[in-house]
Structure formats: C-alpha cells, structure tokens
C-alpha positions in Angstrom: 187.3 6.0 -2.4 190.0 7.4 -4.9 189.5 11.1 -4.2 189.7 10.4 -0.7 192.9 7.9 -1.0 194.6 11.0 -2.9 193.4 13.4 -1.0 195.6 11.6 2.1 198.6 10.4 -0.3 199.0 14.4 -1.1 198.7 15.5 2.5 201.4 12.5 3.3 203.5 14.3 0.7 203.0 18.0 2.2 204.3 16.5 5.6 207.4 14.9 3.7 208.0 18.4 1.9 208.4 20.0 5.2 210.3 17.2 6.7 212.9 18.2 3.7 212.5 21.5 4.0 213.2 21.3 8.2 216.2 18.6 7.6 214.1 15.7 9.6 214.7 12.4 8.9 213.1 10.7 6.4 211.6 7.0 6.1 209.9 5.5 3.4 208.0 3.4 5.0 207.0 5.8 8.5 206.0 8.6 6.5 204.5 6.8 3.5 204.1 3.3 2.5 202.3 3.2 6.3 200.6 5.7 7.0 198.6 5.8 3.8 196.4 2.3 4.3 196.3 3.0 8.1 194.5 6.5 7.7 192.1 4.6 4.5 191.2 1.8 6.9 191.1 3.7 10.3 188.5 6.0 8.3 186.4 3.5 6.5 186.2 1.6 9.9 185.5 4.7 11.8 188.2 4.2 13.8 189.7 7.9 15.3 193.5 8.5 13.3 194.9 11.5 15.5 196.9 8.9 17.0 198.3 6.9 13.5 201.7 5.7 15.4 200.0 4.1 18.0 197.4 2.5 15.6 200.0 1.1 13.7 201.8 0.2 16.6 198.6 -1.8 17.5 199.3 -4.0 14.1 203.1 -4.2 14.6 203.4 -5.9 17.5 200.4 -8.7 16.6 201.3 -9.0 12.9 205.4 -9.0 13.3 205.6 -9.6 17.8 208.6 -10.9 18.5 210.4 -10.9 15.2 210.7 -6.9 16.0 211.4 -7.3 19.2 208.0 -6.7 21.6 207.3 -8.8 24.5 205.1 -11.3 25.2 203.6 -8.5 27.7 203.4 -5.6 25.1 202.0 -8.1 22.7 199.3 -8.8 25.4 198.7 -5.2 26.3 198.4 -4.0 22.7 195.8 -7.3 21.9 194.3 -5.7 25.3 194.3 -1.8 24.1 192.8 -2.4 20.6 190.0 -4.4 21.8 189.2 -1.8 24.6 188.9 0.8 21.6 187.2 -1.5 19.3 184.5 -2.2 22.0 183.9 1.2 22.7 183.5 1.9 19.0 181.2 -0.4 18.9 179.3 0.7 21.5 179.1 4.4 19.9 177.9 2.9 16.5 175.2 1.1 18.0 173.6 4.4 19.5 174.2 5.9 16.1 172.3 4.1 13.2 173.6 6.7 10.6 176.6 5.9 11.6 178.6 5.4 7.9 181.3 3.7 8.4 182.4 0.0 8.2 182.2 -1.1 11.6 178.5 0.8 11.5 177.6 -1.7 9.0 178.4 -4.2 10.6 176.6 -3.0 13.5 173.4 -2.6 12.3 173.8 -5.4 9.7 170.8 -8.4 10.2 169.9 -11.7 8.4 166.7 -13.5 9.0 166.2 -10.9 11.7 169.4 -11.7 13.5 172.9 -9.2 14.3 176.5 -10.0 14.9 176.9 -10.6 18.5 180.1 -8.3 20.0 182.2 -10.8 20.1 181.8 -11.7 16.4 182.2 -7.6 15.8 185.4 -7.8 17.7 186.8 -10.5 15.8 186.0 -8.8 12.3 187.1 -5.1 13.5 190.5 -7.2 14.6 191.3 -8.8 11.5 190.1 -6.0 9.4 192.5 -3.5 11.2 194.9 -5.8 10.7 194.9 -7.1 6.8 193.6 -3.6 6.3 197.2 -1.7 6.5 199.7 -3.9 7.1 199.8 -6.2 3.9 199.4 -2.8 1.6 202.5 -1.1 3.1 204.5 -4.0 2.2 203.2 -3.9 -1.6 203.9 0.4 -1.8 207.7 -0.5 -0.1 208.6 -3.3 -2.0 207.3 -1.8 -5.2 208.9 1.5 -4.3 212.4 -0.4 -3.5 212.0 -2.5 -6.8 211.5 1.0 -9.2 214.7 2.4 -7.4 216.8 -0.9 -9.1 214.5 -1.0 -12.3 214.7 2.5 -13.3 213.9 1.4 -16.7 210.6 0.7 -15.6 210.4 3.8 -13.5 210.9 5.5 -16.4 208.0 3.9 -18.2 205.6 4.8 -15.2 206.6 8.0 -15.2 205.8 9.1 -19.1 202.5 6.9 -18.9 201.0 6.9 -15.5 198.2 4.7 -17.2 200.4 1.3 -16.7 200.4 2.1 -12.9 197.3 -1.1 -12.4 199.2 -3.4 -14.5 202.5 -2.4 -12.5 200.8 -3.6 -8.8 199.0 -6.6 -10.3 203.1 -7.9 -11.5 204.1 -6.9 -8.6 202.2 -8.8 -6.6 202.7 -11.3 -8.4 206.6 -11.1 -8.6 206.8 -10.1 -4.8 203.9 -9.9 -3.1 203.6 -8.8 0.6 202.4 -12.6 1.8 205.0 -15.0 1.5 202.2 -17.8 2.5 199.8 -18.6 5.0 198.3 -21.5 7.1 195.5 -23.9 6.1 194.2 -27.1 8.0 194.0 -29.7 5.5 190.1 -30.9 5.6 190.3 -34.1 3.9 193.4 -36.7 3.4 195.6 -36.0 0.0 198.5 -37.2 -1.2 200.7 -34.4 -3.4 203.8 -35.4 -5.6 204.4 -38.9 -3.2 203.9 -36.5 0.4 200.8 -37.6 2.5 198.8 -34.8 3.7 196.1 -36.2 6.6 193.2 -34.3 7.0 193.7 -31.7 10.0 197.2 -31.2 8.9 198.3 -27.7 9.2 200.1 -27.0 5.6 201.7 -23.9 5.0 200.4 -22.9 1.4 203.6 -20.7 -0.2 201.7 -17.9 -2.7 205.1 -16.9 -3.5 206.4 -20.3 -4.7 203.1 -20.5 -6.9 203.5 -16.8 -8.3 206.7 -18.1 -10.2 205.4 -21.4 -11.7 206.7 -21.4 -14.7 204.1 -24.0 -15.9 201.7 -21.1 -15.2 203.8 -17.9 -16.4 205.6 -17.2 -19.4 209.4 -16.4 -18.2 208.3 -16.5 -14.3 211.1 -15.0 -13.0 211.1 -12.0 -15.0 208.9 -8.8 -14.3 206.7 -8.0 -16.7 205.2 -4.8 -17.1 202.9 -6.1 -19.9 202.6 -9.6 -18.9 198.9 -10.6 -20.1 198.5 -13.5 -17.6 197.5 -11.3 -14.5 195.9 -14.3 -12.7 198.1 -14.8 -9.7 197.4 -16.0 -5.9 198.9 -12.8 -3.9 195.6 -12.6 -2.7 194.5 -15.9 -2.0 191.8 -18.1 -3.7 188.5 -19.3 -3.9 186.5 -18.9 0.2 189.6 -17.2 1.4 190.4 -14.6 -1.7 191.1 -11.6 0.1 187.9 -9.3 0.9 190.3 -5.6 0.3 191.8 -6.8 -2.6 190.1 -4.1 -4.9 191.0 -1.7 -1.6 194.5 -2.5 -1.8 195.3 -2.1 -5.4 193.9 1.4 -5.6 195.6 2.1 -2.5 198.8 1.1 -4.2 197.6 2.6 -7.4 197.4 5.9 -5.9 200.6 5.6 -4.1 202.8 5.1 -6.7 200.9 8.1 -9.0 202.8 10.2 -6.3 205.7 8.0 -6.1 206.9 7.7 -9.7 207.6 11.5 -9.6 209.4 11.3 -6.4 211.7 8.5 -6.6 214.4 9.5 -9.1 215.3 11.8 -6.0 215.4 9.5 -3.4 217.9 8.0 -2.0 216.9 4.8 0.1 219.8 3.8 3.0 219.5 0.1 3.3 222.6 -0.2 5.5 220.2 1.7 8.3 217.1 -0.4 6.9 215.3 -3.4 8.4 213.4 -6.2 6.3 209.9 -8.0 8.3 211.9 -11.2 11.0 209.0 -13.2 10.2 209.0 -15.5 7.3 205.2 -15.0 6.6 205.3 -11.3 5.5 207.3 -9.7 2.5 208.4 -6.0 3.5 210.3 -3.2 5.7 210.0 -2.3 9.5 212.3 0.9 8.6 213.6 2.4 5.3 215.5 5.5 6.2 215.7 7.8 3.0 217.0 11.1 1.8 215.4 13.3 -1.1 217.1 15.7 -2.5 216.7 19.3 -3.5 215.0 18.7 -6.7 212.4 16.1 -5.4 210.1 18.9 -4.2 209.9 23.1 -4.3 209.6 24.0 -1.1 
C-alpha cells in the first residue's frame, strides 16, 4: 500500500500548494491529517471518494455526535445514509467476484462452506469505515502539533527521515488518538482493594497505561530512541487493533511530507477546536497558514 498511500499524501500536498498560491484558508486537519486515511480506507474498501467531506462527515457525527454539535436527528440520518451506501456496495460486490477490494473479500469470503450474512457485512463495513480514518487523523494532528513545540525533534526527522517509524510508535505511546475504551468485565476481580463484578462496564484508560513508569524508563518524557516500543495505543490481546500496521504507514507517510513542511507553518490554535469527547485524542479544526517558503508555486 505505500506507493499508493504517497501517491494520495503528494496529491493532498498539490491541493494545499494551490490553496497557498489562491490565498484559501488552510487547515491541518481538513486538508490533511483527514483526508489522507479517508481516501486509503474508502479505496481499500471500495467505497466511491468523489464525495470525501461527506464520507467523513459520515464518521464525525457517529464517532464525536453531540460533542460537535449534530443532532440526535443528523446522527440518525447519517447512521441511516452510510448503511444505505454500504448495502448497495454490497450488493455491487456480490455480482462482481473479481471485485478487489475489502468489502469484496468479505463478500465472497466462506468457511466450512458458509458466507457472512448482510447484516454481519454491514456491521464490519461500519466499523471499519469508522476505525479506518478517524483514529489515524488524530495520530498525523497530534504528531504534527507536537513537532511544531519540539522542534528539536523536527529537526532530527528532517536530516534523517529513517527515525520517522520509531517517531509514530512514541507517539502513540506518549499521546495516542484513544484515550481508552469500554470493556464488560467477564468474570468478578478485585484490582488495588476496588471490586469489579463480572458484567461491569470498566473503562480501560490506554493512556494512563502508556505512562507507567513501572513499564517505561522516564514515562513522561518522549523518546525518539526509546527501546521499549511495547505500548497499548492499540489495544491488546482479542481486541489488538486489526489496521494497526495500516495506520502506522499511513502516519509514516504523512509525516515524510510533513517534516519538510512544518517549519513553515503556522498553526492558529485560538481558531482551533480539540475532539468534546473524552474517548478520542485530537482536532475537529486546526486553521493554519504556510508561508512563502513552504512551497514554490
């Protein structure tokens, strides 16, 4: 996938470098950090991407809702809209059994002579769409914002574009896009004097566990070089995360185009807006300027 994942990150950065050169408004996360795992997954999926906005839209209002301000009814209508596409893509990927993409797969897919029924394929294309783009624009922002106050680092990205991988795995370590999510207890346990029943809902907090400082050498601190690079951003054990490999190259390619471009952006926070719900680590908006010397027109 990485020829393809450039291939899209460069085209991203030909639509910024006319956005400059036209005096448009610029975003960080809109016209980058987005847009880039939205057009990976809608193509691996087979999912059309001439209309990206309202894809993403699709994930906004289900992943963030209310926290950004959509209605109960828009929530409802979107959860509506994206199964009425998924079902039709469905339907087309049935009829086509060299279908290569994802959700073709899936489709024709058997074991012991039996195949996902549609309601199992809607469930997966859902929650695919969703962890598919969503979690990775929060990783490319919140790395991107982090470089801007570590220029240091920046600096050391920049001269060796090789240290790029061990800069995504610290940073999801050090701030990763999940803050935590849900589990049901299955069995009664008691943790530091706290009963936990079994069908308790617990909210496991990766980001608590990322800075252990039984686990990590000087927790707090990012290390570029840190040699322990076994954290829980993505999960563990029967609920690891199944894009995790996707995600990281994603972010790996991101930031080969970023480093070059960031010592000329300007990011304005005062006109940003951080993720309202306490689940997710990231930006709705991140209005930014580049100057002159980012880019020759």
């Amino acid at each position: 996938m990485e020829p393809q994942i450039n291939e899209i990150a460069e085209s991203l950065m030909d639509e910024i470098k006319q956005k400059v050169s036209s005096g448009a408004e610029l975003d960080l996360v809109d016209d980058f950090a987005s847009p880039l795992p939205v057009i990976v997954i809608a193509k691996m999926m087979g999912i059309p991407i001439e209309e990206r906005h309202r894809l993403k839209m699709w994930s906004d209002s289900m992943a963030i809702g209310l926290g950004e301000g959509y209605s109960l009814k828009q929530q409802a209508s979107s959860m509506s809209e994206m199964s009425k596409s998924m079902q039709e893509i469905v339907k087309q990927a049935r009829l086509d059994p060299q279908n290569d993409t994802l959700i073709g797969a899936m489709v024709h897919a058997t074991e012991d002579g039996e195949s996902l029924r549609d309601d199992e394929l809607l469930g997966l294309c859902k929650l695919l769409w969703l962890a598919g783009n969503e979690t990775t624009t929060n990783l490319i922002s919140n790395g991107a914002v982090f470089l801007l106050d570590n220029t240091h680092i920046l600096e050391q990205l920049r001269s060796d574009k090789s240290l790029i991988p061990d800069f995504v795995e610290e940073m999801l370590r050090y701030n990763g896009p999940v803050m935590g999510l849900f589990r049901t207890a299955t069995v009664d346990v008691e943790i530091q004097g706290k009963q936990i029943r079994a069908g308790d809902a617990v909210w496991l907090l990766f980001s608590s566990g990322n800075l252990d400082s039984d686990v990590y050498d000087e927790a707090d601190k990012f290390d570029l070089h840190r040699r322990n690079k076994d954290h829980l951003a993505m999960g563990k054990g029967i609920h690891f995360c199944i894009g995790s490999s996707l995600a990281k190259l994603e972010a790996k390619v991101a930031f080969e185009w970023l480093v070059d471009v960031l010592p000329h952006i300007e990011l304005k926070f005062e006109r940003g807006k951080r993720i309202p719900v306490p689940v997710l680590s990231g930006w709705v908006k991140l209005p930014m300027t580049i100057d002159g010397k980012g880019f020759v027109a």
